[in-house]
mmCIF file of the protein (N, C-alpha, C, O) and its ligand, coordinates in Angstrom:
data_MODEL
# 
_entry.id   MODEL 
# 
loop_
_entity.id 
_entity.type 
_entity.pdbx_number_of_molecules 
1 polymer     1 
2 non-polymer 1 
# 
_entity_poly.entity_id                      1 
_entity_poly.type                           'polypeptide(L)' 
_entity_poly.nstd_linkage                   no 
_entity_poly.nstd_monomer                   no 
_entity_poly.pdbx_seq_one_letter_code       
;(UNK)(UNK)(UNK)(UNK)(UNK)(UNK)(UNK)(UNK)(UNK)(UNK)(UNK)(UNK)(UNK)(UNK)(UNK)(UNK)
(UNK)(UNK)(UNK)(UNK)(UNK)(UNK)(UNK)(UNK)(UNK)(UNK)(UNK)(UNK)(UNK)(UNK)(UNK)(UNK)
(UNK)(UNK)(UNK)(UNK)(UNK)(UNK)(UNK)(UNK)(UNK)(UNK)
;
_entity_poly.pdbx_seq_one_letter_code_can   XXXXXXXXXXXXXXXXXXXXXXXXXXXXXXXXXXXXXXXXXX 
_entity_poly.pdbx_strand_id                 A 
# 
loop_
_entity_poly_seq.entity_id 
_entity_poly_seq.num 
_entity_poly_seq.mon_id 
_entity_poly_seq.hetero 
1 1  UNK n 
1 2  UNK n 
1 3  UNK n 
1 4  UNK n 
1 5  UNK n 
1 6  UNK n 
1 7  UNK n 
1 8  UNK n 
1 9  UNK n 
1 10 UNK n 
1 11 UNK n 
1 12 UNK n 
1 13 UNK n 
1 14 UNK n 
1 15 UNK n 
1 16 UNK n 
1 17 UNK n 
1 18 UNK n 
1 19 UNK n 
1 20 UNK n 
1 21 UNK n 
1 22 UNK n 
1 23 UNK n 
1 24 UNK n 
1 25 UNK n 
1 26 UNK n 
1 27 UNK n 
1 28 UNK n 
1 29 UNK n 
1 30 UNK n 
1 31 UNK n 
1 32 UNK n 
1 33 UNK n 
1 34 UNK n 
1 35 UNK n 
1 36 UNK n 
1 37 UNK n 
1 38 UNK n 
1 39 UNK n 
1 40 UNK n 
1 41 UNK n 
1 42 UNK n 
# 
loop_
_struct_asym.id 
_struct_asym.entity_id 
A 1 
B 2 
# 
loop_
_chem_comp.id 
_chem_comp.type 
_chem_comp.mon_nstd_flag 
UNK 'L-peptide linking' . 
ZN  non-polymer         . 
# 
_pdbx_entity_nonpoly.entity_id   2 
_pdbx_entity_nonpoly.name        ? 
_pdbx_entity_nonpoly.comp_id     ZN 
# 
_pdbx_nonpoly_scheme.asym_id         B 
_pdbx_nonpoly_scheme.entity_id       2 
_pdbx_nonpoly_scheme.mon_id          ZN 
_pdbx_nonpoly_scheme.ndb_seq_num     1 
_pdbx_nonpoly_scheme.pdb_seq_num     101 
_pdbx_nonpoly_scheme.auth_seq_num    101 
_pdbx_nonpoly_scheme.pdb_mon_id      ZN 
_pdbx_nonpoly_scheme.auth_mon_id     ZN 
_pdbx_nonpoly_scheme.pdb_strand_id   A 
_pdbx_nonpoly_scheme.pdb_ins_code    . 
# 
loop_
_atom_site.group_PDB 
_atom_site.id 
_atom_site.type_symbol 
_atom_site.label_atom_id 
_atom_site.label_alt_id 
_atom_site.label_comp_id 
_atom_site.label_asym_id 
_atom_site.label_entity_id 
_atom_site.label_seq_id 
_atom_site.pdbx_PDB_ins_code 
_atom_site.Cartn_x 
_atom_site.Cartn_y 
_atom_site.Cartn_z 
_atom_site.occupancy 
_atom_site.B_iso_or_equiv 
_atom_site.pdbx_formal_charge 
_atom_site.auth_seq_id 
_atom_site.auth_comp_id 
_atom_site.auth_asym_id 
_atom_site.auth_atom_id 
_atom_site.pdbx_PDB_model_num 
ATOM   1   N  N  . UNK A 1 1  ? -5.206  125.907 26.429 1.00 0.00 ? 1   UNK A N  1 
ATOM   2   C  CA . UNK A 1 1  ? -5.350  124.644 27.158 1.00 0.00 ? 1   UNK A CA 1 
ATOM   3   C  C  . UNK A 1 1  ? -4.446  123.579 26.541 1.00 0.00 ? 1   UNK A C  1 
ATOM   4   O  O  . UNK A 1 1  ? -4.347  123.351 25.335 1.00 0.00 ? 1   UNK A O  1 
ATOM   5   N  N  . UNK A 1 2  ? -3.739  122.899 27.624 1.00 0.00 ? 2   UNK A N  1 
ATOM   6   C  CA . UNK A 1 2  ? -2.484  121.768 27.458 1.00 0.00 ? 2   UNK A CA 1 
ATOM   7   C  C  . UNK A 1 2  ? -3.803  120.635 26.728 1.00 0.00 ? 2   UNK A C  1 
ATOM   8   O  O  . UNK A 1 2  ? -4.953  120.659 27.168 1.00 0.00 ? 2   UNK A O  1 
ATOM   9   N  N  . UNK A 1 3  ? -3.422  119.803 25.706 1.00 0.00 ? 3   UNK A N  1 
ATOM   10  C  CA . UNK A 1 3  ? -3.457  118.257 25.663 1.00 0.00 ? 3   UNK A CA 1 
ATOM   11  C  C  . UNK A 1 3  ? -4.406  118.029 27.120 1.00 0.00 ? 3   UNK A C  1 
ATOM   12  O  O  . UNK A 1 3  ? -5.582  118.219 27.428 1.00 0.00 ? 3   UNK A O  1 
ATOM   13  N  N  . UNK A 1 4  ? -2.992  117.436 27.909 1.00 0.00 ? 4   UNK A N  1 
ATOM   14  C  CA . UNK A 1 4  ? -3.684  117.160 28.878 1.00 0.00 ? 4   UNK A CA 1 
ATOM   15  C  C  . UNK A 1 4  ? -4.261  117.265 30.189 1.00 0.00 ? 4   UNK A C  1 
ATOM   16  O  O  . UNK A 1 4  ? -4.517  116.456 31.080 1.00 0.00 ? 4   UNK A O  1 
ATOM   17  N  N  . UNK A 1 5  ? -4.375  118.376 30.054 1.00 0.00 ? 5   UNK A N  1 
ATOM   18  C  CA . UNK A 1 5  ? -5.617  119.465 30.739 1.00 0.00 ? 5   UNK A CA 1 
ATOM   19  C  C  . UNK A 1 5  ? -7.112  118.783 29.966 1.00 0.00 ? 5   UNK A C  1 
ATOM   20  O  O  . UNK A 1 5  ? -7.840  117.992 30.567 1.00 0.00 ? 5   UNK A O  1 
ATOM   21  N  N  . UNK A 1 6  ? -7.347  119.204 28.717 1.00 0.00 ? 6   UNK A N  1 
ATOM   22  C  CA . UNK A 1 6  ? -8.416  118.511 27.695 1.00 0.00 ? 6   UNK A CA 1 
ATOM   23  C  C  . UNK A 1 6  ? -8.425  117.401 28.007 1.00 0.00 ? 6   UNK A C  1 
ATOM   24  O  O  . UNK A 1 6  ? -9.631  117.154 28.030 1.00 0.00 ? 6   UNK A O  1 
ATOM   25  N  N  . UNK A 1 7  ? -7.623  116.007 28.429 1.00 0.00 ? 7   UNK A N  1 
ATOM   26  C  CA . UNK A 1 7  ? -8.007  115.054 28.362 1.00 0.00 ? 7   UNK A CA 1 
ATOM   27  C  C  . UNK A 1 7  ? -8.493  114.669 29.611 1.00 0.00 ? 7   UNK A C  1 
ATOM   28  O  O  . UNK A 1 7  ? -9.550  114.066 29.797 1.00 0.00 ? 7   UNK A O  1 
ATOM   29  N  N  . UNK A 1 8  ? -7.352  115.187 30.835 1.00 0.00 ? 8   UNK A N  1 
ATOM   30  C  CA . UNK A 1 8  ? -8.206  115.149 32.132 1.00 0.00 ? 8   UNK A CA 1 
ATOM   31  C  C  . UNK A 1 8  ? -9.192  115.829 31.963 1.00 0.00 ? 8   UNK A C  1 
ATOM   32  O  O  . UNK A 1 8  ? -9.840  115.442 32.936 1.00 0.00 ? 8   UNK A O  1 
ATOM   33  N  N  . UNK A 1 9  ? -9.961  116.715 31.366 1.00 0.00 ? 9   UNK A N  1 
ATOM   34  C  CA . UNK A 1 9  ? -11.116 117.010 31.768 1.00 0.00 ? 9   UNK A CA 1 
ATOM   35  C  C  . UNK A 1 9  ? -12.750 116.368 31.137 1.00 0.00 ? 9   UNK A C  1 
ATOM   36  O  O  . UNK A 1 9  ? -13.935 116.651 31.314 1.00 0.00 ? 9   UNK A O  1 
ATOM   37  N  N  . UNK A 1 10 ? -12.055 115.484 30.423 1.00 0.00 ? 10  UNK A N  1 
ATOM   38  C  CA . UNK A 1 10 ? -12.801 114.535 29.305 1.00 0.00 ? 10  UNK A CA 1 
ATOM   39  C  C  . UNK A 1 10 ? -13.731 113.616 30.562 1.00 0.00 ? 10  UNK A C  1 
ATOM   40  O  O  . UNK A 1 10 ? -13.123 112.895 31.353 1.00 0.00 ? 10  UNK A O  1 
ATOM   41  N  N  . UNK A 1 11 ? -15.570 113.787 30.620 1.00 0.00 ? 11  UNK A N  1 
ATOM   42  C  CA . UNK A 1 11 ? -15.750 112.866 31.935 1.00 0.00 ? 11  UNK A CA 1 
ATOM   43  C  C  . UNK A 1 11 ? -16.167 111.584 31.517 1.00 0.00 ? 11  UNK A C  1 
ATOM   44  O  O  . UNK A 1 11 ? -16.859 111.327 30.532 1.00 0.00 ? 11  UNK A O  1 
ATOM   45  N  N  . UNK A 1 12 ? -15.870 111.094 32.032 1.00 0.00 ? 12  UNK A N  1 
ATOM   46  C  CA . UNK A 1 12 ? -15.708 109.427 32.198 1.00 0.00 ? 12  UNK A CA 1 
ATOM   47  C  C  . UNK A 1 12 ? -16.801 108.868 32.719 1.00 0.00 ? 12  UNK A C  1 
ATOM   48  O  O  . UNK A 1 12 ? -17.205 109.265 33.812 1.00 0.00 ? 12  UNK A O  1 
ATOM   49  N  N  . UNK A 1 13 ? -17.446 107.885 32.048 1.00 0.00 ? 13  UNK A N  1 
ATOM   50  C  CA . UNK A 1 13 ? -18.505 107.228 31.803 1.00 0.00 ? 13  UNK A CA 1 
ATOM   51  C  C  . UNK A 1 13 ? -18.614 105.819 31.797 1.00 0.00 ? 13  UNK A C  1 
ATOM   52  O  O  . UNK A 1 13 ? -17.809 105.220 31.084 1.00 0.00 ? 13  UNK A O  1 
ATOM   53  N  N  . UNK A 1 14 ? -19.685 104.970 32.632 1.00 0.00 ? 14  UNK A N  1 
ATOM   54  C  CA . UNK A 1 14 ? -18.987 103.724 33.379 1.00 0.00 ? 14  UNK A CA 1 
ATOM   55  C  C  . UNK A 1 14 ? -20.055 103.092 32.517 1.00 0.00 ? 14  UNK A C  1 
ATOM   56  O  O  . UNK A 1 14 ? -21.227 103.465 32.561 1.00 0.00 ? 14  UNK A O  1 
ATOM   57  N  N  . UNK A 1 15 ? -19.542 101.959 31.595 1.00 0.00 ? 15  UNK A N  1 
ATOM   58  C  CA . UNK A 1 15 ? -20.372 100.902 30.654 1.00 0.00 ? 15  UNK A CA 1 
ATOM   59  C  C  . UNK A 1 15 ? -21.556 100.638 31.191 1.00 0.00 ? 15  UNK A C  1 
ATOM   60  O  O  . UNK A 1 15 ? -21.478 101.097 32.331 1.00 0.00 ? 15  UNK A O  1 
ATOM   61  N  N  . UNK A 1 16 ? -22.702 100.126 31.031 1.00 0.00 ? 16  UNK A N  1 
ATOM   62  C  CA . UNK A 1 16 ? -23.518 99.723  31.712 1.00 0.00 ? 16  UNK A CA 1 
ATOM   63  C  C  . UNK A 1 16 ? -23.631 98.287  31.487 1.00 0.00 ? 16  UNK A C  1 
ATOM   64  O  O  . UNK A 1 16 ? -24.474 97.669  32.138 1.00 0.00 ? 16  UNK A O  1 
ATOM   65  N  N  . UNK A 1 17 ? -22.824 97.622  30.573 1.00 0.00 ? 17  UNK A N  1 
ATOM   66  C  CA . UNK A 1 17 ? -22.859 96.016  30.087 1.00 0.00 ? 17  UNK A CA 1 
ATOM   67  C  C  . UNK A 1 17 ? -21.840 95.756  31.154 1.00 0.00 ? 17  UNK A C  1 
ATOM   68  O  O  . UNK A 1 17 ? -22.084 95.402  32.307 1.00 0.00 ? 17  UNK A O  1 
ATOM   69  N  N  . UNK A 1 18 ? -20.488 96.012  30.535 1.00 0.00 ? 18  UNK A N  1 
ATOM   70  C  CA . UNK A 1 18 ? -19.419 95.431  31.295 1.00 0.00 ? 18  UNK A CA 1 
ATOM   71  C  C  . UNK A 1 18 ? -18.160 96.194  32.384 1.00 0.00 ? 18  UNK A C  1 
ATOM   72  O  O  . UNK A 1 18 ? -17.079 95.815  32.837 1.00 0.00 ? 18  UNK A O  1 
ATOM   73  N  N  . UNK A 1 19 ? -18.896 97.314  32.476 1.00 0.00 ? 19  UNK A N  1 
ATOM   74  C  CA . UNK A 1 19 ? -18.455 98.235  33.910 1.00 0.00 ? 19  UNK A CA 1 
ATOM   75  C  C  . UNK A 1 19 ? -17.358 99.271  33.559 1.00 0.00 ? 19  UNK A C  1 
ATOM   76  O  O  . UNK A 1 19 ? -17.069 100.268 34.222 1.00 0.00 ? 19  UNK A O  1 
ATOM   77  N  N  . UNK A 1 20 ? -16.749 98.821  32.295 1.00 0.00 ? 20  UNK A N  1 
ATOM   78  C  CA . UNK A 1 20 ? -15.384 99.766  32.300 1.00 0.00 ? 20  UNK A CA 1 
ATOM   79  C  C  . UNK A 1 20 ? -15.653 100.891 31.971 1.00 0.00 ? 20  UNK A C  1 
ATOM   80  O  O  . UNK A 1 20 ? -16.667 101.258 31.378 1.00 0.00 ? 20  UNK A O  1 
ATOM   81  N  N  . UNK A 1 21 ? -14.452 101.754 32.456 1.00 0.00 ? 21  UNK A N  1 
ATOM   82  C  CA . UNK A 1 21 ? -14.525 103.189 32.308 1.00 0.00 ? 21  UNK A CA 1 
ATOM   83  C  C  . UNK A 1 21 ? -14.390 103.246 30.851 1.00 0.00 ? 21  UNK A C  1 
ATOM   84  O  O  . UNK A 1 21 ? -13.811 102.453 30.108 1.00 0.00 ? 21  UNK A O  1 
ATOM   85  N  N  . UNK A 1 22 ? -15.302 104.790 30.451 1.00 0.00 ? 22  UNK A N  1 
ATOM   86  C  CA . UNK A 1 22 ? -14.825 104.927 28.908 1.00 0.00 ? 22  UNK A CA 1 
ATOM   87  C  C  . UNK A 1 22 ? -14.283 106.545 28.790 1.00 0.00 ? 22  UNK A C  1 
ATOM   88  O  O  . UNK A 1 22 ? -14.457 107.257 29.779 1.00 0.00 ? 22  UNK A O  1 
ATOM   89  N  N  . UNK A 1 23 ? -13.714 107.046 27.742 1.00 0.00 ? 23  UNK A N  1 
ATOM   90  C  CA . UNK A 1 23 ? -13.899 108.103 27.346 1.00 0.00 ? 23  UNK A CA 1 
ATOM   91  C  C  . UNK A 1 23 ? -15.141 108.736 26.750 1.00 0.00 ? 23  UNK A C  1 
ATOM   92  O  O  . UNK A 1 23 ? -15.384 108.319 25.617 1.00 0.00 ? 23  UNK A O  1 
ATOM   93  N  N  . UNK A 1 24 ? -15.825 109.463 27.135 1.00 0.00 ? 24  UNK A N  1 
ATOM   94  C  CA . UNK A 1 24 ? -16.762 110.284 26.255 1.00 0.00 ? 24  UNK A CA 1 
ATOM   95  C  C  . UNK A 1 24 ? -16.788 110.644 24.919 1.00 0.00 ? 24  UNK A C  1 
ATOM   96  O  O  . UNK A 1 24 ? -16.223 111.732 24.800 1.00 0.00 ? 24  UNK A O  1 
ATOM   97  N  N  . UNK A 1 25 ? -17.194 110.215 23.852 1.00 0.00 ? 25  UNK A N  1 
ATOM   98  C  CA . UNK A 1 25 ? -16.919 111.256 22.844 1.00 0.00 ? 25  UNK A CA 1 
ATOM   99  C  C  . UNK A 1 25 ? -17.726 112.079 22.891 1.00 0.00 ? 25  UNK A C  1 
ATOM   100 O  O  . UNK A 1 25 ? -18.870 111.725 23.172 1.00 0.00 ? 25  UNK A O  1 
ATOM   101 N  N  . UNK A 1 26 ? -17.453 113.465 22.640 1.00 0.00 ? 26  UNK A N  1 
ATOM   102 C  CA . UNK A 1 26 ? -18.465 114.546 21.987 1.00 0.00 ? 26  UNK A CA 1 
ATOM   103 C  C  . UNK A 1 26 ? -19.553 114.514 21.434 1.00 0.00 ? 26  UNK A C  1 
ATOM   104 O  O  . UNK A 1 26 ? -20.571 115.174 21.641 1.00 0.00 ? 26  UNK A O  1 
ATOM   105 N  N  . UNK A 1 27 ? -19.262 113.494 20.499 1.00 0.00 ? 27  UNK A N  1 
ATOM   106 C  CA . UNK A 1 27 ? -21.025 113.193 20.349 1.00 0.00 ? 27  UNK A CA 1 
ATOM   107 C  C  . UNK A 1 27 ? -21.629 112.016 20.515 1.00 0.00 ? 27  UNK A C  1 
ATOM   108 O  O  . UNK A 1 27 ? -22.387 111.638 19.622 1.00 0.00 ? 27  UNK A O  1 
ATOM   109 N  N  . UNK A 1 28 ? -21.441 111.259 21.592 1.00 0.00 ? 28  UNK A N  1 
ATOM   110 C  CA . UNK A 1 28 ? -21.843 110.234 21.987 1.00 0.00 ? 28  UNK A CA 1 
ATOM   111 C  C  . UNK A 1 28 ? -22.659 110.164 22.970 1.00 0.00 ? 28  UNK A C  1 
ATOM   112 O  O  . UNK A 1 28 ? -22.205 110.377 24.094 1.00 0.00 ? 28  UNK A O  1 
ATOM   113 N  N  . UNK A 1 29 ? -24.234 109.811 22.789 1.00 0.00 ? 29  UNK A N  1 
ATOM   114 C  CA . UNK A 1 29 ? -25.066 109.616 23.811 1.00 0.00 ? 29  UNK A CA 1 
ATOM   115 C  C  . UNK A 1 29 ? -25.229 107.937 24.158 1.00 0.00 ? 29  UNK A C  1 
ATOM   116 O  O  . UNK A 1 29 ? -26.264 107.426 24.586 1.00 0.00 ? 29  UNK A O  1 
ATOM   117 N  N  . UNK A 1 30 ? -23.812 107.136 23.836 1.00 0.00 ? 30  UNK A N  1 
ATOM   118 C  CA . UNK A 1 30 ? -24.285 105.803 24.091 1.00 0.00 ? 30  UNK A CA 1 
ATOM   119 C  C  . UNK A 1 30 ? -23.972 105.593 25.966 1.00 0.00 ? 30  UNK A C  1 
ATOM   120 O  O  . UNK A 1 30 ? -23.569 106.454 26.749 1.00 0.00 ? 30  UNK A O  1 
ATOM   121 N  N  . UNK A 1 31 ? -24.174 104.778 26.125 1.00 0.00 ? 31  UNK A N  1 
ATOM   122 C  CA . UNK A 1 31 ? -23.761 104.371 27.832 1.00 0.00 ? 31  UNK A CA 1 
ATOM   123 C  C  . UNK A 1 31 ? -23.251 102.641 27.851 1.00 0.00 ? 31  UNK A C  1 
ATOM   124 O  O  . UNK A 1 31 ? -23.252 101.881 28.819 1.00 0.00 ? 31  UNK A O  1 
ATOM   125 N  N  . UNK A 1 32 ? -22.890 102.395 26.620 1.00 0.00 ? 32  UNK A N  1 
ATOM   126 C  CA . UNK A 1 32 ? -22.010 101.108 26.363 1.00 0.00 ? 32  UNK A CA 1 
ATOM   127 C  C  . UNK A 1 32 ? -20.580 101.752 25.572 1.00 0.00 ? 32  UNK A C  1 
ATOM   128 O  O  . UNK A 1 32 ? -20.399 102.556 24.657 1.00 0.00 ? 32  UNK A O  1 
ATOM   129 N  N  . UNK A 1 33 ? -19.719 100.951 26.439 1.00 0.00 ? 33  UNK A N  1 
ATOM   130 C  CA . UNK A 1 33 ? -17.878 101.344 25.717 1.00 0.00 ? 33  UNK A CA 1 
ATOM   131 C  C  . UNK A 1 33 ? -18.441 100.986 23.859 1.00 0.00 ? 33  UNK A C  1 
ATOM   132 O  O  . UNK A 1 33 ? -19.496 100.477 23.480 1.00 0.00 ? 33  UNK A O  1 
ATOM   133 N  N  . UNK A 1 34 ? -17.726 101.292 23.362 1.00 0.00 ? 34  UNK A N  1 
ATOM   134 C  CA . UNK A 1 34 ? -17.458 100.719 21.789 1.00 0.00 ? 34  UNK A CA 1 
ATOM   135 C  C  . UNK A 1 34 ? -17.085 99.284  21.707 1.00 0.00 ? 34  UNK A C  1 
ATOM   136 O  O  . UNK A 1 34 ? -17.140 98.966  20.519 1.00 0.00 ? 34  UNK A O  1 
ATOM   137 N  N  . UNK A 1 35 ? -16.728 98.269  22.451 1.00 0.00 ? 35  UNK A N  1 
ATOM   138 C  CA . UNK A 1 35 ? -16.758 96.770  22.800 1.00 0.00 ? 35  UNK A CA 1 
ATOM   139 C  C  . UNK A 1 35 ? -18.081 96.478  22.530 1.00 0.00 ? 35  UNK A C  1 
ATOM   140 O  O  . UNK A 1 35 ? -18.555 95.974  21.511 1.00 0.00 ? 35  UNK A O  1 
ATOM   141 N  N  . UNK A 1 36 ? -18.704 96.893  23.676 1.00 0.00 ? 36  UNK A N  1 
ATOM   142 C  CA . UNK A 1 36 ? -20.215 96.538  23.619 1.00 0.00 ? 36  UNK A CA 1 
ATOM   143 C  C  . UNK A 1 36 ? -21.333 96.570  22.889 1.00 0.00 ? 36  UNK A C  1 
ATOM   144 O  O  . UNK A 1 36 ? -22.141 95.647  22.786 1.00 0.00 ? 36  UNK A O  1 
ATOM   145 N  N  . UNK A 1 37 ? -21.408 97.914  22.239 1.00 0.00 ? 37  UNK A N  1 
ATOM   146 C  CA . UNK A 1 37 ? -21.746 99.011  21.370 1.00 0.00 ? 37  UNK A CA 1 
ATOM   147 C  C  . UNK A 1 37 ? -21.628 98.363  20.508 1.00 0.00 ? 37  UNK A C  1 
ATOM   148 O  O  . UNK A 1 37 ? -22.768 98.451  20.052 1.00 0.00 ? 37  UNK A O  1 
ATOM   149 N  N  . UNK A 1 38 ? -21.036 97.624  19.757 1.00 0.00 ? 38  UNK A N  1 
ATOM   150 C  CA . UNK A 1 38 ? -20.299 96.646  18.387 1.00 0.00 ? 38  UNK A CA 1 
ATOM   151 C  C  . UNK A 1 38 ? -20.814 95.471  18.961 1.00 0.00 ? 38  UNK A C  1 
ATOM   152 O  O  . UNK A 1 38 ? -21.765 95.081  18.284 1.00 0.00 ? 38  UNK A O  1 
ATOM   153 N  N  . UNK A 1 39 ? -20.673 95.016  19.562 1.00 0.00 ? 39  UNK A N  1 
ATOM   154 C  CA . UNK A 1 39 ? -21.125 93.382  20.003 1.00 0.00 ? 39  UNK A CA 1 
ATOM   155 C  C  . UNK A 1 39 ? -22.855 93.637  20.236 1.00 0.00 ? 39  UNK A C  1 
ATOM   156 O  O  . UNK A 1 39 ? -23.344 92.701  20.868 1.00 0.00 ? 39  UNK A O  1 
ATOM   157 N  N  . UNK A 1 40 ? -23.279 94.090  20.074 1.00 0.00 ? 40  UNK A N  1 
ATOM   158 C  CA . UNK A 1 40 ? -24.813 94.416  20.070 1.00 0.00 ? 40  UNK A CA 1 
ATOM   159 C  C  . UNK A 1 40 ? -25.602 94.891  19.186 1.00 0.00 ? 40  UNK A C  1 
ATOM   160 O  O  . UNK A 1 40 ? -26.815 94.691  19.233 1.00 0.00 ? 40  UNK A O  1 
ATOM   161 N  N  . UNK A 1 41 ? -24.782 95.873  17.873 1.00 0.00 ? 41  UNK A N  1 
ATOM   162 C  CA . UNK A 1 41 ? -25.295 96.430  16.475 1.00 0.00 ? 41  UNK A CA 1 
ATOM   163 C  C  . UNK A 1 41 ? -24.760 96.203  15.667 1.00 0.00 ? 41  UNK A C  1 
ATOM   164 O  O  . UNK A 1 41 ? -24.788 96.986  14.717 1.00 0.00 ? 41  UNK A O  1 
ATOM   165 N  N  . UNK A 1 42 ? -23.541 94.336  15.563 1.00 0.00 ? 42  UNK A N  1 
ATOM   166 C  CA . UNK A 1 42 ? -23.281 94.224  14.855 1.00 0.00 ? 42  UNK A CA 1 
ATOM   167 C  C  . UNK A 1 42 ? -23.795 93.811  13.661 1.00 0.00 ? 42  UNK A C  1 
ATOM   168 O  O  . UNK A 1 42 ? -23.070 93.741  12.668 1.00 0.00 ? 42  UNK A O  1 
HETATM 169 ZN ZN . ZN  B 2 .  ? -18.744 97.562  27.840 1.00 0.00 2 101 ZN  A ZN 1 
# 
C-alpha cells in the first residue's frame, strides 16, 4: 500500500466544537480536532 492510498483511506471525523474535518489518529477516541482538545484540557 502507496502513502497515499493509507492516507486516503484515513476516515475523517467532523469536530463537534468547531466543525472541521480532522484526521483520525489510531488511537484516538476524541470527537474534538487537537485545537479544541487543548483549549479545553489545558
Ligand atoms: Zn475543533
Amino acid at each position: 500500500m502507496t502513502n497515499l492510498e493509507f492516507y486516503k483511506n484515513l476516515p475523517r471525523k467532523q469536530c463537534c466544537e468547531c466543525g472541521e474535518y480532522f484526521e483520525e489518529q489510531a488511537e484516538s477516541y476524541l470527537q474534538e480536532c487537537e485545537r479544541c482538545f487543548s483549549r479545553k484540557h489545558e
